[in-house]
C-alpha positions as CSV (number, residue, x, y, z in Angstrom):
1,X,0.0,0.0,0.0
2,X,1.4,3.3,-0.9
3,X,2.4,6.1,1.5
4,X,-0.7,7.9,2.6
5,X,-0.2,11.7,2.9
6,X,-0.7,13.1,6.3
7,X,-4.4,15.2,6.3
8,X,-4.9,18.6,5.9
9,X,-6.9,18.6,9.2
10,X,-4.3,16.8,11.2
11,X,-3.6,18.3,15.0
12,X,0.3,18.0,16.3
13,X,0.4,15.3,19.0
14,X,0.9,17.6,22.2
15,X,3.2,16.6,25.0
16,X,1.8,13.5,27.2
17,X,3.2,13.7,30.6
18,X,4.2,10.4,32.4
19,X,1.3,8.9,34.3
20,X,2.3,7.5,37.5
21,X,2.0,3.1,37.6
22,X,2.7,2.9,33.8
23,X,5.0,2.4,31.3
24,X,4.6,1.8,28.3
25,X,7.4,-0.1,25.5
26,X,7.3,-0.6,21.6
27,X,8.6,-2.8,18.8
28,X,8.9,-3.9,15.0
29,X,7.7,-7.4,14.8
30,X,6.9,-7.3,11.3
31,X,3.4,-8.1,11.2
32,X,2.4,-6.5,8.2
33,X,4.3,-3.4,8.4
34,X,8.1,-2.9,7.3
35,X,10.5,-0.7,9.4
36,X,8.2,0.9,12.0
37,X,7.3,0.0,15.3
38,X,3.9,-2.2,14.8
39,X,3.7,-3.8,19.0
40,X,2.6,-1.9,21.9
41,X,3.3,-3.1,25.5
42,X,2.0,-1.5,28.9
43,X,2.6,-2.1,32.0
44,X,0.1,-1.0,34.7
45,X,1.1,-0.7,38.3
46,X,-0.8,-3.7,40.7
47,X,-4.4,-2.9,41.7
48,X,-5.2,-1.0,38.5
49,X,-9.0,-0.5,37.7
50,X,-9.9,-1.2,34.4
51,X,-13.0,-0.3,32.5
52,X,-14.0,-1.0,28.6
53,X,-16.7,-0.8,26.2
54,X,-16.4,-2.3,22.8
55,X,-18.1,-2.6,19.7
56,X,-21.5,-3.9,18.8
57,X,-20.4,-5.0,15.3
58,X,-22.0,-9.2,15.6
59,X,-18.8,-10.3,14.2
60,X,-16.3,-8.8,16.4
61,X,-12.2,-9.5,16.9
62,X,-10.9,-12.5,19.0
63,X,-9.2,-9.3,21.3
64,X,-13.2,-7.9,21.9
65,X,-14.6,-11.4,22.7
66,X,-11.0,-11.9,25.2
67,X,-11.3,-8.5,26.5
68,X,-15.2,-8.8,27.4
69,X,-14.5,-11.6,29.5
70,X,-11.1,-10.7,31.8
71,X,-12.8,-7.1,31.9
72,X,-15.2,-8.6,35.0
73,X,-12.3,-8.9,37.0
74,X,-12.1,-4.9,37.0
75,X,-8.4,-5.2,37.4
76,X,-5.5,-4.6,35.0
77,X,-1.6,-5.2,34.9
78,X,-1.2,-4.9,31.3
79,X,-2.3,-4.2,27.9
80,X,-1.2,-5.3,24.4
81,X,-1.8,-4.0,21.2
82,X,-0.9,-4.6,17.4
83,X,-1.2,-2.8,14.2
84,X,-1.2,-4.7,10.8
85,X,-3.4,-7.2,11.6
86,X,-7.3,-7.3,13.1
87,X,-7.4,-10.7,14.2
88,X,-11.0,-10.9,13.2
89,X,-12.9,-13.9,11.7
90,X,-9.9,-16.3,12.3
91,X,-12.3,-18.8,14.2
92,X,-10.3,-21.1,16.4
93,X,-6.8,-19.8,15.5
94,X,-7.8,-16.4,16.5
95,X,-8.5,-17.5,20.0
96,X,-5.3,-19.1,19.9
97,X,-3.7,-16.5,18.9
98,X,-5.1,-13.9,21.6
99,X,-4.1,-16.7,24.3
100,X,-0.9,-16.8,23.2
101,X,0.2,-13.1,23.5
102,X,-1.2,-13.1,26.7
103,X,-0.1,-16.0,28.1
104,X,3.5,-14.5,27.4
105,X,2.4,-10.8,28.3
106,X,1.5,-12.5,31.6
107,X,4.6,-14.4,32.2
108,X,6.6,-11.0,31.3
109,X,4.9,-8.9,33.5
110,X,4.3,-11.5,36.5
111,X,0.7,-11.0,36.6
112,X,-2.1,-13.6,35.5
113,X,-3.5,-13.6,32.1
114,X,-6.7,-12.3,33.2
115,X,-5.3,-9.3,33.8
116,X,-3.7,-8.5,30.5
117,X,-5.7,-6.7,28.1
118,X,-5.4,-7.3,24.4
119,X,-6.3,-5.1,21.3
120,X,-5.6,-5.7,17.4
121,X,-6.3,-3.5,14.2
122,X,-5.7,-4.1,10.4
123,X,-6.7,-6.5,8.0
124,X,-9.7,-8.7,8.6
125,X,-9.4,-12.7,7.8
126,X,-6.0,-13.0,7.8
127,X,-4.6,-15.4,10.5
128,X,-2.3,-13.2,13.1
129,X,0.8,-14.6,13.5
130,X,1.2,-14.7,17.6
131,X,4.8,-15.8,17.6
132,X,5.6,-12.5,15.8
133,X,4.5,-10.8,19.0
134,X,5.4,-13.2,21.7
135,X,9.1,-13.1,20.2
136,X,9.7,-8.9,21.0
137,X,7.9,-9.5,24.5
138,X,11.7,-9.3,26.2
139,X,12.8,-6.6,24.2
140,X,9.2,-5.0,24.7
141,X,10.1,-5.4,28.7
142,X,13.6,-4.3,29.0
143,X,12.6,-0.9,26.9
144,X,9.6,0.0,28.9
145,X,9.8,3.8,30.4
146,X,7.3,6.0,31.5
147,X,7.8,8.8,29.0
148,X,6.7,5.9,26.0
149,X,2.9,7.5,25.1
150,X,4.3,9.5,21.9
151,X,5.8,6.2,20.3
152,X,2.8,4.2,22.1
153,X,0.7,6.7,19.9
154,X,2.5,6.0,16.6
155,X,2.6,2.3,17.1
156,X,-1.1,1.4,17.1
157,X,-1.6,3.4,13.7
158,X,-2.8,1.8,10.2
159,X,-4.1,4.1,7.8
160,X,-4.3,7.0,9.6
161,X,-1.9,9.5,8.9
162,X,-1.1,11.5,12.4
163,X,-0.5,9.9,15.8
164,X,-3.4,10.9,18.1
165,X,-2.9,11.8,21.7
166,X,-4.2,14.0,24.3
167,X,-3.9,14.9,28.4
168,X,-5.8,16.6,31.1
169,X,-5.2,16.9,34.7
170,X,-8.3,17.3,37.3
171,X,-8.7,17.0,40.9
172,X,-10.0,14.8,43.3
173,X,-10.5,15.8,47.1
174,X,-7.6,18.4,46.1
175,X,-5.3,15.7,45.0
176,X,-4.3,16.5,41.1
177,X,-4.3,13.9,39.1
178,X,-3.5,13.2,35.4
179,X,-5.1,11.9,32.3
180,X,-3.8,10.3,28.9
181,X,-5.0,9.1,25.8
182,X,-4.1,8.0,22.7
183,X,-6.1,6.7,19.7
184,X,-6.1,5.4,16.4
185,X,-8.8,5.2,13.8
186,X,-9.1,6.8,10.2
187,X,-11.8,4.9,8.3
188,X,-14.4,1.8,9.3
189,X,-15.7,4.5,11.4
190,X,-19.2,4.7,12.4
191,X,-18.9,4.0,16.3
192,X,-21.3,2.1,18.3
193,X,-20.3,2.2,22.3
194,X,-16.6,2.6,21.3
195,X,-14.2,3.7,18.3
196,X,-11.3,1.9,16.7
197,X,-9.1,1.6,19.5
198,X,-8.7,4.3,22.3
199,X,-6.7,4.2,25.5
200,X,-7.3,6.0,28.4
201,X,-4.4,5.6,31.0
202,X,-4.9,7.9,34.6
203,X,-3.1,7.7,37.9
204,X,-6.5,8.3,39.7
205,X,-7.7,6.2,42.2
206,X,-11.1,5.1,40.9
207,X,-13.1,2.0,41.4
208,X,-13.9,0.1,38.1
209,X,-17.9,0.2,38.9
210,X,-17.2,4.1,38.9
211,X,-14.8,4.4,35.8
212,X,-17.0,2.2,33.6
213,X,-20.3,4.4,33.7
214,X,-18.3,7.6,33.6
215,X,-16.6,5.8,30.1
216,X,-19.8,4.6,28.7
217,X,-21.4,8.1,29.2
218,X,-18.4,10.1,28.2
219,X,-18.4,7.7,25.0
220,X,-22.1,8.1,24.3
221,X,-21.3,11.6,23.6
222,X,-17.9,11.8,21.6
223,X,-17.2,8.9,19.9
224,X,-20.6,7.5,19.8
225,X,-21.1,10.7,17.9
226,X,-18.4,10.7,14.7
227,X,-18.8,8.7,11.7
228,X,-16.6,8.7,8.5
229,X,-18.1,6.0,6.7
230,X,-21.0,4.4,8.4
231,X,-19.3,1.1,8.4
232,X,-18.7,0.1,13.1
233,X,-15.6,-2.0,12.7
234,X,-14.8,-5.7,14.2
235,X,-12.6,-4.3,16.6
236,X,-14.0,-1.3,18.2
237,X,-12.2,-1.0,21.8
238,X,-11.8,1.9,24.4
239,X,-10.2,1.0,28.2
240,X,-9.5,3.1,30.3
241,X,-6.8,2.3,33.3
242,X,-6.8,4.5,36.6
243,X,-3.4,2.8,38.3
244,X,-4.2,4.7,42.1
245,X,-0.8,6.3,42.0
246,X,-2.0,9.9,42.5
247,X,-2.6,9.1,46.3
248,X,-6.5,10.6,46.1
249,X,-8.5,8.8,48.6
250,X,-10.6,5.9,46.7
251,X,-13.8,7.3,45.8
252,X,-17.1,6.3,43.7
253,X,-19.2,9.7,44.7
254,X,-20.6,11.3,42.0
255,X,-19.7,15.0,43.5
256,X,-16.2,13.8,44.5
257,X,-15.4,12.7,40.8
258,X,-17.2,15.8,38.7
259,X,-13.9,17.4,37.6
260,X,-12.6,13.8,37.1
261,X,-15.1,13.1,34.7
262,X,-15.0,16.5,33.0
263,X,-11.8,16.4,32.1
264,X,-12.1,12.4,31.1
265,X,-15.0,13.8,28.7
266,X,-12.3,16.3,27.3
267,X,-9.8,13.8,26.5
268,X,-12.4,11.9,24.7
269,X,-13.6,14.3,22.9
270,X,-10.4,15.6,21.6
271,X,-9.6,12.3,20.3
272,X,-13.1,11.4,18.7
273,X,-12.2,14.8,16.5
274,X,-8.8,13.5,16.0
275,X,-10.5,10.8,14.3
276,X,-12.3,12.8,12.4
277,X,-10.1,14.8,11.0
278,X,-8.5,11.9,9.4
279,X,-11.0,10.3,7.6
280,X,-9.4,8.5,4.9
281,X,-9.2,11.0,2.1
282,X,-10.5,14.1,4.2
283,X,-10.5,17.4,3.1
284,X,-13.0,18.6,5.6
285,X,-13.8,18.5,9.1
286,X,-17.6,18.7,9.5
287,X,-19.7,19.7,12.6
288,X,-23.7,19.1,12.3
289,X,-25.8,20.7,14.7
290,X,-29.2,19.5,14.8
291,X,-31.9,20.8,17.6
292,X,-35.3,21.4,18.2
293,X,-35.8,17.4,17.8
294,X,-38.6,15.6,19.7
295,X,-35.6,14.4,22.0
296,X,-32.0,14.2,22.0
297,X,-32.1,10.9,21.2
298,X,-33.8,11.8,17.6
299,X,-31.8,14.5,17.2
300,X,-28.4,12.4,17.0
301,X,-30.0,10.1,14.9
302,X,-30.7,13.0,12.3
303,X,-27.8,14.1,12.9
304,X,-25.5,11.0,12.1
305,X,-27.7,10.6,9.0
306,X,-26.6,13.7,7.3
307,X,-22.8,12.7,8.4
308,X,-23.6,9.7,6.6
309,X,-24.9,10.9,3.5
310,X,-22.2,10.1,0.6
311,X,-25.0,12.6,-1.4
312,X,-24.2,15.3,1.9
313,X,-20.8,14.2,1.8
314,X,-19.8,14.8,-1.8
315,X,-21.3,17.8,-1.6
316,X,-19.1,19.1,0.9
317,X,-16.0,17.6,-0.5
318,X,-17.3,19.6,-4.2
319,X,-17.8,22.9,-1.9
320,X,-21.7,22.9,-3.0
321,X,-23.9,24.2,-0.7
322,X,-26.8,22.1,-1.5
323,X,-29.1,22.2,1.6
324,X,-31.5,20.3,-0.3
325,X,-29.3,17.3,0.5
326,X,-29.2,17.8,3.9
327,X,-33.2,18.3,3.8
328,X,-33.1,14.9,2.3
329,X,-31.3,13.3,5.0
330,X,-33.2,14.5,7.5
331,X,-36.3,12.9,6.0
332,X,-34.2,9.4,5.8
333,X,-33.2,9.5,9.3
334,X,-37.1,7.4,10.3
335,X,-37.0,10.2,13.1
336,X,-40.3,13.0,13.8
337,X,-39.5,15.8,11.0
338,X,-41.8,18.1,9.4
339,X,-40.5,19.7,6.0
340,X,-43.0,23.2,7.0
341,X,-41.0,23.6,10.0
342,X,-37.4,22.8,9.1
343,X,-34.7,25.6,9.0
344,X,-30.8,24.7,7.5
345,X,-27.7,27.4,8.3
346,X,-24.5,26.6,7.0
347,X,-21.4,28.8,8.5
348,X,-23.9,30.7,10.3
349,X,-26.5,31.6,7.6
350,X,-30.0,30.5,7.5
351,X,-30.6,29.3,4.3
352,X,-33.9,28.0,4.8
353,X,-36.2,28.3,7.7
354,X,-40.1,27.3,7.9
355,X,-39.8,25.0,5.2
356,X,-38.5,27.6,2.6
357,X,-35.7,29.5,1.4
358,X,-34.8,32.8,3.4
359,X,-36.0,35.7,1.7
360,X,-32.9,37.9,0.5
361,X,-31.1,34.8,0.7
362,X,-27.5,35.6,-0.4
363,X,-25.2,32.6,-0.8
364,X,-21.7,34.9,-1.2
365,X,-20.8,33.9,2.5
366,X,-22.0,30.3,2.6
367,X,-19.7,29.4,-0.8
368,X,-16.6,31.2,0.9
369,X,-17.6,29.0,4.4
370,X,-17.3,25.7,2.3
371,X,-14.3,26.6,0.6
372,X,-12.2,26.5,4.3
373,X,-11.2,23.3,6.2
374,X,-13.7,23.4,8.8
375,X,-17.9,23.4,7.7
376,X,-20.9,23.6,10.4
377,X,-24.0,22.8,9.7
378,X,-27.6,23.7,12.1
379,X,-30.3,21.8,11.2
380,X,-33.8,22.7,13.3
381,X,-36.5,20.3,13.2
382,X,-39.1,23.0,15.0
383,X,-40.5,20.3,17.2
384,X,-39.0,20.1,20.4
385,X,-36.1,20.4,22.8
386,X,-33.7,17.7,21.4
387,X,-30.6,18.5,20.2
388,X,-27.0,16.8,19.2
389,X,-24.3,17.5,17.7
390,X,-22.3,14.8,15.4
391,X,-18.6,14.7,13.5
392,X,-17.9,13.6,10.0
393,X,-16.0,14.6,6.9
394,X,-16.2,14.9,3.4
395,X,-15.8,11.9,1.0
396,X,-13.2,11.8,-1.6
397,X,-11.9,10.4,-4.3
398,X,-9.0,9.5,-1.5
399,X,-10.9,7.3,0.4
400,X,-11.8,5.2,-2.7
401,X,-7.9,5.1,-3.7
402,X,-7.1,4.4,0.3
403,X,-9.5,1.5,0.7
404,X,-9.2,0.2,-3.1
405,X,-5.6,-0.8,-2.3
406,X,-5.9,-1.2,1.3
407,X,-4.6,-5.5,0.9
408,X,-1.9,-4.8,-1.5
């Protein structure tokens, strides 16, 4: 596969702190990849909480089915992750696999393998080739350090084209504590409790009851909310580690953890954005505001189906600004809409409102709008309350020549 150039919209990976109880290695084990670092290993300090939520794709990854199971536990001592290759509809030989680079993550950590936590992305149906990874587990160990996240970052990457990261610090009972994430993802996006792979690493202390309903809230509205294609990969996966090394006292209390969770939401939603802007082939970063829904619920489903639209899409990517696309998508979404009510603004301008075109319209401003990097789009239904807002990009020729040459 050729070299894919790096996206116009792409963000420079900022500075990631260490995070006290982990450290993090990586290595080229040749998987798919030639001459870049393809393995991730962390290690997580004992009595780290874990939480997950993955995707809701029916024909998920060995790593999702593994991961659902040792995630009861709560607990965590390390996670491995590979690039190249999805392990996905591999049958038996996928569980192998997976049981494999556990078992020796386990045995180089000194932990169980219920506590390691596994994640893969690339190419579906081909069989992952375990000894690859299990042979750079002692190199993987003797290089771990705590300052790894930037190289963590650019290890778990396939197509996209920048390394994704971001940090936050909050605090709990006055103690401060830090955040980290990294992410990967650039198309098979269309998120559904989770995106491609995200990591979440804090040195909180935080029972897992706690940090998995903070996640699967904080997800709901971030990730849950992008799409690039409409397509939920296999191997969807976000976890997020709190290793207890801040010193904060152990806490589930809603009121104790509010800045906790508001700056976990900001990590997330930096790197559901991150995602966004590179979309395989994007030339745009697109933000659709829809309100006045019959709930909010509605409203994101509108939403996501103008992000979906290849009709909207094209559009955007042609610098067209033909609302009566986006009129059609709203009516496709199934969702409470009438046409004699509906208004469209793009950059700001009301195009139409109350089912018609704004008299005086002038469309000098909207063409110079979809002429830059970044479009917004408000949609009002004129029936309720609900509202949402939802990520995309525009479709281009790119993503055809990305994903048409993806295997070879």
């Amino acid at each position: 596969m050729a070299k894919i150039p790096v996206s116009p919209l792409a963000l420079a990976l900022p500075p990631l702190p260490p995070v006290a109880g982990v450290r993090l290695a990586t290595a080229e084990a040749g998987i798919r990849y030639k001459a870049r670092a393809d393995v991730l290993l962390a290690e997580l300090a004992e009595g780290t909480s874990v939480a997950g939520v993955f995707t809701k794709n029916l024909c998920p990854g060995a790593p999702v089915t593994y991961c659902r199971e040792v995630l009861q536990g709560g607990v965590a001592r390390g996670l491995v992750v590979n690039a190249g290759n999805a392990n996905v509809f591999n049958g038996v030989a996928g569980m192998r696999a997976v049981e494999e680079t556990a078992a020796a993550a386990a045995q180089t950590l000194g932990t169980s393998a219920d506590k390691i936590f596994l994640a893969s992305t690339g190419v579906i149906g081909e069989p992952l080739p375990a000894h690859k990874i299990v042979a750079v587990m002692g190199g993987l160990h003797a290089n771990l350090a705590e300052d790894g996240f930037a190289s963590a970052a650019q290890a778990i990457m396939t197509t996209d084209t920048f390394p994704k990261g971001s940090t936050r610090t909050a605090k709990i009972a006055g103690v401060d504590v830090r955040i980290n994430g990294i992410a990967k993802g650039s198309g098979m996006i269309a998120p559904d409790m989770a995106t491609m792979l995200c990591f979440i690493f804090t040195d909180a202390a935080v029972p897992a009851a706690a940090l998995q309903s903070m996640l699967a809230k904080g997800v709901d509205t971030t990730f849950n909310c992008i799409t690039i294609d409409s397509d939920t990969s296999t191997s969807d996966t976000v976890l997020l580690f709190a290793t207890g090394k801040a010193g904060n006292p152990l806490t589930a209390e809603p009121a104790h953890l509010a800045d906790f969770r508001r700056a976990l939401h900001e990590v997330l939603h930096d790197l559901a954005l991150m995602v966004a802007r590179d979309g395989e082939g994007a030339q745009k970063l697109v933000t659709i505001h829809v309100e006045g829904a019959v709930s909010h619920a509605s409203a994101k489903k509108i939403g996501l189906s103008i992000a979906n639209s290849p009709l909207v899409k094209t559009a955007i990517a042609g610098e067209d600004a033909n609302w009566g696309r986006i009129v059609m998508a709203v009516g496709k979404a199934g969702e409470p809409a009438d046409r004699d009510r509906l208004g469209v603004a793009v950059g700001g301008v009301w195009m139409a409102q109350a089912g018609g075109v704004v008299p005086g319209y002038d469309e000098t401003p909207v063409v110079a709008h979809m002429k830059g990097r970044e479009i917004e789009i408000t949609v009002d239904i004129g029936l309720g309350e609900g509202r949402a807002t939802v990520w995309t990009c525009d479709l281009t020729h790119g993503y055809i020549d990305i994903n048409g040459s993806y295997r070879s």
